[in-house]
C-alpha positions in Angstrom: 101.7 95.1 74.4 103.8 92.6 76.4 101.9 89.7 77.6 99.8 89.7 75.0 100.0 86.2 73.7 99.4 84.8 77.3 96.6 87.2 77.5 95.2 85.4 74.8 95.6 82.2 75.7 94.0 82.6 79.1 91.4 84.5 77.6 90.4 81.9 75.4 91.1 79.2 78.2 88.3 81.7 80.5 85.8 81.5 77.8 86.1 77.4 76.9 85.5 77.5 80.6 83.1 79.9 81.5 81.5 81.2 77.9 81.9 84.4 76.4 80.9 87.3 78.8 82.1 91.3 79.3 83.0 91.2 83.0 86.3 89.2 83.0 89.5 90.7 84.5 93.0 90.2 84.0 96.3 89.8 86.0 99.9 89.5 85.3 102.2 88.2 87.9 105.6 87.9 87.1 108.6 84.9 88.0 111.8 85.8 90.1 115.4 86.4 89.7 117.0 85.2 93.0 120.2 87.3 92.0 121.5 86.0 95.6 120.0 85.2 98.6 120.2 80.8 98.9 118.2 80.2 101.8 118.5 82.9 104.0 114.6 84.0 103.5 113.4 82.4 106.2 116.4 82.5 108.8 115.8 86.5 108.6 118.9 87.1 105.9 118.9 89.3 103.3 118.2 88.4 99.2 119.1 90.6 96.1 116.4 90.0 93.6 114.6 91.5 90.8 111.0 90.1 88.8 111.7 88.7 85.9 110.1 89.3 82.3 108.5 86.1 82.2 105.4 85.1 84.0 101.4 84.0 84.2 98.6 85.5 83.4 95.5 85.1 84.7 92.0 85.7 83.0 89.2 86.1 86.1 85.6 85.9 86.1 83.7 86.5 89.7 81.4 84.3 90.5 78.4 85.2 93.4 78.5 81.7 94.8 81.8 80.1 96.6 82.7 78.0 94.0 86.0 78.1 92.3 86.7 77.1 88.9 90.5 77.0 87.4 91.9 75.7 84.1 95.3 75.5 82.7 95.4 77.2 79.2 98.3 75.3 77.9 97.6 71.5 79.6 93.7 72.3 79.6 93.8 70.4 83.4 91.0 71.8 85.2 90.3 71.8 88.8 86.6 72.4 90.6 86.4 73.0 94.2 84.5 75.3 97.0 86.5 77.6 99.4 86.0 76.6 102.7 88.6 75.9 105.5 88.6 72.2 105.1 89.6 71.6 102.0 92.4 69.3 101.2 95.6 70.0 99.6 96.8 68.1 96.6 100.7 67.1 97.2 102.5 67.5 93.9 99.7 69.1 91.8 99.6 72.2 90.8 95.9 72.6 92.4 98.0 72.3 95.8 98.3 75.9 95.4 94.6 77.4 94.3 93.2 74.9 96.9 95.9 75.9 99.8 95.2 79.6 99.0 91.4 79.2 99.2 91.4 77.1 102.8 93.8 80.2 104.3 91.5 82.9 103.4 88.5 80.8 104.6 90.1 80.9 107.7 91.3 83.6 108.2 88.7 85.8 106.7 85.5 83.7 107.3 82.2 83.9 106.5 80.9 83.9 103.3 83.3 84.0 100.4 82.6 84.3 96.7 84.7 82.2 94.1 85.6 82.5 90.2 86.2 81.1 87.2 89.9 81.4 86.6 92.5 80.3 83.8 96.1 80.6 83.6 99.1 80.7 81.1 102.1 80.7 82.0 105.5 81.4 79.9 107.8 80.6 82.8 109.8 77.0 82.6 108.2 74.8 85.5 110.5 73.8 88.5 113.1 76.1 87.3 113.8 78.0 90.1 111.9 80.7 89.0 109.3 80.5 91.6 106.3 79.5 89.7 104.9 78.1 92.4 104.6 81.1 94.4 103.8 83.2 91.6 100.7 81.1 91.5 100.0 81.3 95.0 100.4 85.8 95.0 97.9 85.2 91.6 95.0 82.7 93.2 95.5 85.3 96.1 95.1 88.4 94.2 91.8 86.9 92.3 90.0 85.7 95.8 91.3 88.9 97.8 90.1 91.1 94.5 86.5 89.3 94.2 85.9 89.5 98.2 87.4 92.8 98.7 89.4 91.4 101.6 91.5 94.4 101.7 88.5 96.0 103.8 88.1 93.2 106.4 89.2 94.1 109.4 91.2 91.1 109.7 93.0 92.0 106.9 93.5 96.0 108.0 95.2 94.8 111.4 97.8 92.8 109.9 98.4 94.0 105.9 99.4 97.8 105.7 102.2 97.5 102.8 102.9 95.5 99.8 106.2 94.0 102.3 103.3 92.7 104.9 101.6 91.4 102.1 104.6 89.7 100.7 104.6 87.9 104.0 101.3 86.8 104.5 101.7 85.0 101.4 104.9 84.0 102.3 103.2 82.4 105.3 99.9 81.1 103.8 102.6 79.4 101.8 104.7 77.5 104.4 101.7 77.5 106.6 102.9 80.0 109.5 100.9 82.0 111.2 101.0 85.8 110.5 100.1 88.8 112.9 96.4 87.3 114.2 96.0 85.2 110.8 96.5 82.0 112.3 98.4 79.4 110.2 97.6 76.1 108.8 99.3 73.2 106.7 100.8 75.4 103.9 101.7 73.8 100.5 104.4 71.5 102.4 107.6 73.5 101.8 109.1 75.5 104.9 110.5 78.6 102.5 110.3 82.2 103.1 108.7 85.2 101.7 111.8 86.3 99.5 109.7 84.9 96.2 106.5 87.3 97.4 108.7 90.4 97.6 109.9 89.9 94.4 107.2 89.7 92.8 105.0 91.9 94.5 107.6 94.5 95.1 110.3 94.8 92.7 110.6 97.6 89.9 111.4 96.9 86.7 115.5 98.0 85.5 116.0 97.4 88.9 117.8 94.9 91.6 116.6 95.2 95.2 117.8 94.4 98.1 115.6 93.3 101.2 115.7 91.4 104.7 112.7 89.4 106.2 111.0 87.8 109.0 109.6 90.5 108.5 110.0 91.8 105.1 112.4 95.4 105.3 113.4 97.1 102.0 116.8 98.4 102.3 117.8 100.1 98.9 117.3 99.4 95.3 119.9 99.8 92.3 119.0 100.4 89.2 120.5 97.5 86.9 123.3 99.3 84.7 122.4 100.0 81.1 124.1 97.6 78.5 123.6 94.6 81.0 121.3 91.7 80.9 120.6 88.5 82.6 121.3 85.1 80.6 119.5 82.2 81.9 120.0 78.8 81.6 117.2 76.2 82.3 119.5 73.0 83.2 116.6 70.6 82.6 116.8 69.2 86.0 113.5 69.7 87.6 113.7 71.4 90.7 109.9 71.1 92.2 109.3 71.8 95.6 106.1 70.5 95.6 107.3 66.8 94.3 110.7 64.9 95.4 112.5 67.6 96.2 110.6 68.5 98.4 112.4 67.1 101.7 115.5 68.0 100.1 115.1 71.6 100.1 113.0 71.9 103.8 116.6 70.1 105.2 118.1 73.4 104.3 116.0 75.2 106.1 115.7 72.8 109.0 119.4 73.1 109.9 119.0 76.9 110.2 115.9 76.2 112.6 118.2 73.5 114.6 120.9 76.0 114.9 118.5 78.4 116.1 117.3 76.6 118.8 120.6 75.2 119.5 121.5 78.8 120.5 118.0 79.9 122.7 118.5 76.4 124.7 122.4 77.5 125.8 121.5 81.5 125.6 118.5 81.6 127.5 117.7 83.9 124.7 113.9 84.1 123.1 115.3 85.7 119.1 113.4 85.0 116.5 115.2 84.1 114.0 118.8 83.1 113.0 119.7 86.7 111.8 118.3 88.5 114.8 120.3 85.8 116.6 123.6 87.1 115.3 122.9 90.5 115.4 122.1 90.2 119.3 126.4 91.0 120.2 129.3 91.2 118.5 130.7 88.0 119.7 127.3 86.3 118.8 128.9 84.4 116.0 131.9 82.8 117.6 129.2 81.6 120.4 127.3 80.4 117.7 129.7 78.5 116.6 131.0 76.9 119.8 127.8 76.0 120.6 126.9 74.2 117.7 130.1 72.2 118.0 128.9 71.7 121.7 125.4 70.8 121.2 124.8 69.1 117.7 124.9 65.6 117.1 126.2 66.3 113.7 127.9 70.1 114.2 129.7 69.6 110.7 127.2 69.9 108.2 124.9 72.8 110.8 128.5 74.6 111.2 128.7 74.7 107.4 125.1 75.9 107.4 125.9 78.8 109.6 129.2 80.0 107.8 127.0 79.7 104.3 124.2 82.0 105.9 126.5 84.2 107.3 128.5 84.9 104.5 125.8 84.8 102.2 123.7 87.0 104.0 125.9 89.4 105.9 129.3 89.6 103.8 128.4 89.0 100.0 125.3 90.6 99.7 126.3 94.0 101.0 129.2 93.6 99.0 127.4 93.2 95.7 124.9 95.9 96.5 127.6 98.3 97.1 129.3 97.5 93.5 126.0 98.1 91.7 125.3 101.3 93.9 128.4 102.4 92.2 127.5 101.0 88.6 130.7 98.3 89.3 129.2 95.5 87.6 132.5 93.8 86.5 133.3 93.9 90.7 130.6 91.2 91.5 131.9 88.5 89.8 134.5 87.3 92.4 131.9 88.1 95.0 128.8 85.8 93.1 131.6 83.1 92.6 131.5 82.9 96.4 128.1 82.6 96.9 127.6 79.8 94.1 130.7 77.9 95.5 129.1 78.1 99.3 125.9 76.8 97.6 127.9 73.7 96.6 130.0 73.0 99.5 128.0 73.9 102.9 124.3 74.1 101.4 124.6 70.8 99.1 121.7 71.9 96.9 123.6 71.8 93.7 123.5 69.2 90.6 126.5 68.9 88.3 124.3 71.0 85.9 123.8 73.9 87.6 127.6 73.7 88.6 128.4 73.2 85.2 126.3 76.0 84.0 127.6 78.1 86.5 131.4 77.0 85.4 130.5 77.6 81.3 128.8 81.1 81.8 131.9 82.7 83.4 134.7 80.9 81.1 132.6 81.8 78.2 132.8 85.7 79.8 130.3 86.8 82.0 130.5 89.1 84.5 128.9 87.0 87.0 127.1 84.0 86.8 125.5 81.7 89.6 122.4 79.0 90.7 119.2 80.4 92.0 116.3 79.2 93.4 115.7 76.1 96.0 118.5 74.1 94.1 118.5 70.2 93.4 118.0 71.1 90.2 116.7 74.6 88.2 118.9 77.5 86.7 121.7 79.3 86.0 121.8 83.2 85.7 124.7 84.8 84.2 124.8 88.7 83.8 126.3 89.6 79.8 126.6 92.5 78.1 123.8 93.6 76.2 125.2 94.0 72.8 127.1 90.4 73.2 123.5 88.6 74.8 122.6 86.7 71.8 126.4 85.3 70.8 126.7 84.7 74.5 123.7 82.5 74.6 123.8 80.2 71.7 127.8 79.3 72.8 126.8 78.7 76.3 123.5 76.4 75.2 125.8 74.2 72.7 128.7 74.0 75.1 125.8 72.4 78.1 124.3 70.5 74.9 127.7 68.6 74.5 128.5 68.4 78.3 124.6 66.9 79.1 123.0 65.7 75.5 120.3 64.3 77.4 119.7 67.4 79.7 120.3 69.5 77.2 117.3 68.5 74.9 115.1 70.0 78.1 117.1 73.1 78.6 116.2 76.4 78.3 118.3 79.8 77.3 117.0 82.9 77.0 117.4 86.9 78.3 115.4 88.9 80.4 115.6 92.2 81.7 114.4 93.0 85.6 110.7 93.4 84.9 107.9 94.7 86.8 106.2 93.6 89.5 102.8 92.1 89.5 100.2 94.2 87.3 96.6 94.8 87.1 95.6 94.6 83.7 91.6 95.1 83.3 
């Protein structure tokens, strides 16, 4: 059965925690594959994704009293707190997420809550782009929702009707917006989207999908050709959004907020966000970009912010999801090669790793290859051909071995298939 060894491990984890008892559940929520999609979550653009193979599982005991009890299987960290709507993140901890989760709901779902004993395992490489951090956030959600049957408040029956809405609630309990009447609070501390929640709550397994937010739309799914898998490469950087790149990645999208209101202060105009903005004329880009150049103290950097979300989001994703509408996987590559290279140049989120990576992967023959994630660190995916995975993957780990001996000794290479999204599994 897949997942069984994490299964295992958080079972054993629950029971060093809690003792031995009939009652406990279990959960599976998967990691991401940001096939494309850099930073246009939260300015409204479109992302390409799929869930990955890899994940955590979660082993669940309710509890009748509002306590909450959570243990890593692997680290055996534990962490002991009582929902309420006071509590107190914990910046670059991974109780900043069980702990932000738990104030949200108290607040926007009060009265009195029941906690649980909880413990994790995870076979997804931390800070590697791979959204681990959200996947823990849809998981401590999931458990508090399940235990409290919050999908029958009445708060939650105004605002939730679709596993999209839900995607962005969580998106929002995450970067602390409000959502529909759910007011928001501090969030975790990073100003992202809800393209990691869609993923993972959403996606279907052999399959890329393609979606648009603020608020979440599904616009079309294509199945993943057969005879093609994803190669990914774990450059060893850490890429953690909850540590010190933290600021780094919220710059990205506080340029796309500046260029926002850049545009409602000379239009007049109340949009919502970036992507609505340029869908509001046809000339709506070429005003954009005058008055950026106008109105910005530093109209460089935002004008290369705007050309990397448009192109990203209106021109290359399209593009792509056309070719795998039509089983063209060999047509992306030029296409992904543009995306990665506006990653470098306008969005600035790149390492030499991940460029490197990126470089290696299509010189060594794949049919695409490209960053994903927040950046400043992370992974590489490249899309091979089934039947070559393994040969493909042990040339491109020795080739980053000799470029980055010391980064190389943390890397990661491995395959994975679009997998489900997040599953139930009592």
């Amino acid at each position: 059965m897949p997942h069984d060894g994490l299964i295992e491990a958080a079972s054993a984890a629950l029971t060093a925690l809690a003792g031995a008892s009939s009652d406990a559940r279990a959960l599976f929520v998967p990691g991401r594959l940001e096939v494309l999609g850099k930073h246009t979550d939260y300015a409204g653009g479109r992302s390409l994704l799929a869930a990955a193979e890899l994940g955590i599982c979660f082993a669940i005991r309710p509890r009748s009293d509002a306590q909450v009890r959570v243990v890593d299987a692997a680290s055996k960290e534990s962490l002991d707190f009582t929902i309420g709507p006071a509590l107190r993140r914990a910046p670059g901890h991974w109780g900043n997420y069980p702990m932000t989760v738990a104030r949200r709901i108290a607040r926007n779902f009060p009265g009195p809550l029941k906690g649980a004993d909880i413990a994790f395992a995870s076979d997804l490489p931390p800070a590697a782009g791979m959204s681990s951090s959200s996947a823990l956030v849809v998981g401590f959600f999931t458990v508090l929702a399940d235990v409290n049957q919050l999908e029958r408040r009445h708060e939650y029956l105004e605002n939730v009707h679709s596993s999209e809405e839900l995607a962005g609630y969580l998106g929002a309990v995450e970067n602390g917006h409000s959502f529909g009447s759910l007011r928001g609070d501090a969030g975790v501390g990073t100003t992202g989207g809800s393209e990691d929640h869609t993923a993972i709550l959403c996606c279907r397994a052999g399959a890329l999908s393609q979606y648009a937010f603020c608020p979440v739309r599904h616009e079309r799914t294509m199945p993943l050709p057969a005879g093609w898998t994803f190669a990914i490469g774990v450059s060893g950087v850490v890429a953690d959004k909850n540590g010190p790149a933290q600021d780094a990645y919220n710059r990205a999208a506080q340029e796309a907020d500046t260029i926002l209101k850049a545009w409602r202060a000379a239009t007049g105009r109340t949009d919502f966000s970036l992507a609505d903005a340029l869908a509001s004329a046809p000339d709506a880009l070429e005003r954009m970009r005058e008055i950026v150049r106008t109105a910005a103290t530093e109209p460089e950097a935002l004008l290369g912010r705007l050309e990397q979300f448009v192109a990203e989001s209106l021109e290359i994703i399209p593009e792509v999801g056309d070719c795998l509408a039509r089983g063209d996987v060999e047509g992306i590559g030029l296409l992904v090669d543009r995306s990665q290279i506006g990653a470098e140049r306008w969005l600035g989120n790149q390492v030499p790793e991940t460029v490197a990576l990126a470089r290696s992967a299509r010189r060594l023959g794949a049919a695409a290859a490209s960053a994903f994630g927040a950046g400043f660190g992370g992974a590489v995916w490249a899309l091979v051909r089934t039947a070559a995975a393994d040969d493909f993957l042990e040339r491109w780990g020795r080739e980053y071995l000799a470029a980055f001996p010391d980064r190389g000794k943390q890397a990661q290479f491995f395959l994975t298939r679009p997998g489900p999204g997040m599953e139930r599994l009592d």
